[in-house]
C-alpha positions in Angstrom: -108.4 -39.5 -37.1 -110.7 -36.9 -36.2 -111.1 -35.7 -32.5 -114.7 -35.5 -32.0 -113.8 -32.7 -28.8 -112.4 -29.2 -28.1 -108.7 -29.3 -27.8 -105.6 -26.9 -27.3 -102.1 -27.9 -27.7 -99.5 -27.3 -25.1 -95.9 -26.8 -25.7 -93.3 -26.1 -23.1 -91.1 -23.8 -23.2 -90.4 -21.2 -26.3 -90.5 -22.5 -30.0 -90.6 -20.8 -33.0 -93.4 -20.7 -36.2 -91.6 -20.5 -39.4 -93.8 -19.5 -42.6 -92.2 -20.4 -45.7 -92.8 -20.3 -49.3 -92.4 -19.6 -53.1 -94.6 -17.9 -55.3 -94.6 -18.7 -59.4 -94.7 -15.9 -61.3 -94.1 -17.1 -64.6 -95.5 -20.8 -64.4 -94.4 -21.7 -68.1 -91.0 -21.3 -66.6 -91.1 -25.1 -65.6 -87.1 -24.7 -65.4 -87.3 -22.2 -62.8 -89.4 -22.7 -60.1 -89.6 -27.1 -59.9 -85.6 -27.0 -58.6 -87.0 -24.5 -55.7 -90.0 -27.0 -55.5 -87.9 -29.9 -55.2 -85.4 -28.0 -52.7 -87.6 -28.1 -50.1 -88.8 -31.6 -50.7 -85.0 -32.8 -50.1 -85.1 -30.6 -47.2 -87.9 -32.1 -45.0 -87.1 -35.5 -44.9 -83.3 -34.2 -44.1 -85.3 -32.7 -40.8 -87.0 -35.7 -40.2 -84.3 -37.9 -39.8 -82.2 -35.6 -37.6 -84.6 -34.4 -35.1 -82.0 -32.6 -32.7 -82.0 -30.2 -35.5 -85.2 -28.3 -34.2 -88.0 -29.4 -36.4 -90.9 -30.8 -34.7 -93.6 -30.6 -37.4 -94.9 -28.8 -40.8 -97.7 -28.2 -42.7 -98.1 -27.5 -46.2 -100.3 -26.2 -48.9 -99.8 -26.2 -52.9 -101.0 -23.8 -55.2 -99.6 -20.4 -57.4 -98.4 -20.0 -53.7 -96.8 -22.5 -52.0 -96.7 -22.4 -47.9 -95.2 -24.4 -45.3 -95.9 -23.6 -41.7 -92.9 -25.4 -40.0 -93.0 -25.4 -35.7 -88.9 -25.7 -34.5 -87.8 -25.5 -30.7 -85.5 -23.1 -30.8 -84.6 -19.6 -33.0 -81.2 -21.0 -32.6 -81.7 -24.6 -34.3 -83.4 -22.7 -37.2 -80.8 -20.1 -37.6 -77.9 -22.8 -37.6 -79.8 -25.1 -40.0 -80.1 -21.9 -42.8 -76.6 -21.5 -42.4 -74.8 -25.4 -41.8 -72.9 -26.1 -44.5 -73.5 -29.6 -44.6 -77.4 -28.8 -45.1 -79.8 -29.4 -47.9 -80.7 -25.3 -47.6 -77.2 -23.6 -47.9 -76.4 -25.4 -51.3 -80.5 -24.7 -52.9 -80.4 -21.0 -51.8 -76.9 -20.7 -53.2 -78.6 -22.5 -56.7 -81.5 -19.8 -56.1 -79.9 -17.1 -56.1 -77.3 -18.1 -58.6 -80.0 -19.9 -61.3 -83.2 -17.0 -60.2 -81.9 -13.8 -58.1 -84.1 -11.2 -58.6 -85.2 -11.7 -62.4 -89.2 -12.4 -60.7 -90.0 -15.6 -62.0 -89.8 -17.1 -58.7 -90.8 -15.8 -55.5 -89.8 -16.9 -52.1 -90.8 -15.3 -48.6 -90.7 -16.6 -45.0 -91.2 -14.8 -41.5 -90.2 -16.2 -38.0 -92.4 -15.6 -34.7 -90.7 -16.7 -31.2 -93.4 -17.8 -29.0 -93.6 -18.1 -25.4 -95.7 -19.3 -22.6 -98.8 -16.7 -22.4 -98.2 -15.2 -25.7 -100.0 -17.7 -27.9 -102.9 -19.4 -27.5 -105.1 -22.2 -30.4 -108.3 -24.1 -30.1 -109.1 -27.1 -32.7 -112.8 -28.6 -32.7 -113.2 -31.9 -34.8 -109.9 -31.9 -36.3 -107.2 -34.4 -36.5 -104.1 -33.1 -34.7 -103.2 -30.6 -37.1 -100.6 -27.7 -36.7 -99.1 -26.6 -33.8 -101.5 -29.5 -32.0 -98.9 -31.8 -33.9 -95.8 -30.7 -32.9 -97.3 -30.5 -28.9 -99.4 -32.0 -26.3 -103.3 -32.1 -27.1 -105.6 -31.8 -24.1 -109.5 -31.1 -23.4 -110.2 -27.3 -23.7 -111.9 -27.3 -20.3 -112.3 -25.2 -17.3 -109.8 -22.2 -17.2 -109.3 -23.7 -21.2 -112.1 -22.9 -22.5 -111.5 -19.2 -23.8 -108.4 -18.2 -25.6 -108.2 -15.5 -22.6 -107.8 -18.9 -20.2 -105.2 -20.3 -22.6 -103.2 -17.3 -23.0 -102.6 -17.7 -19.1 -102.0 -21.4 -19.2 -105.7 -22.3 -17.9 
């Protein structure tokens, strides 16, 4: 559903962006890179149905390149997902680096960003809740929320 307005999302407190993703280099290597594909496919549904792990929402886009933009709550709840035992991600990155390493026919990349009030600001005009607008609370970019200056300091 589209919102036919100027909106900003509001989130309270810190949270944290996560960019993650895979590259394939060699795409005839079918073999390779679809067990890192499906990895993360087993991974976000595991999120899903535990929420008090951190997630609150993803986006993702297919291509050569594949990249997820994930929102969580805390650095914390990210950092003890990557390494929980009981976790659909320690068992694939152990299989990645095991079945791939460094032998380039798969590439993977991520980056974490901790944000906090007055150090982010976003703006969506005729979009459906989309991004960070999912994971938060969407309201009318008026009065002191009209510029990204005004949403930087919270209106």
């Amino acid at each position: 559903m589209v919102l036919n307005e100027k909106v900003t999302a509001q989130l309270d407190g810190e949270f944290v962006v996560f960019l993650i993703g895979m590259r394939i280099n060699k795409p005839w290597m079918l073999h390779k890179w679809l067990p890192v594909t499906s990895a993360m496919g087993r991974m976000l549904p595991e999120l899903y149905r535990q929420p008090e792990l951190g997630l609150l929402h993803h986006e993702m886009w297919l291509g050569r390149t594949l990249i997820l933009v994930q929102y969580w709550r805390s650095m914390n709840q990210l950092l003890d997902y990557a390494k929980a035992r009981d976790s659909q991600h320690l068992p694939a990155w152990q299989a990645f680096n095991k079945a791939i390493g460094t032998d380039g026919s798969v590439g993977i990349w991520h980056e974490t960003y901790q944000a906090s009030p007055g150090t982010y600001e976003n703006v969506y005009v005729n979009m459906p809740p989309f991004g960070l607008g999912k994971a938060a609370t969407l309201v009318p970019a008026k009065g002191g929320l009209q510029s990204a200056q005004g949403r930087l300091r919270g209106g």
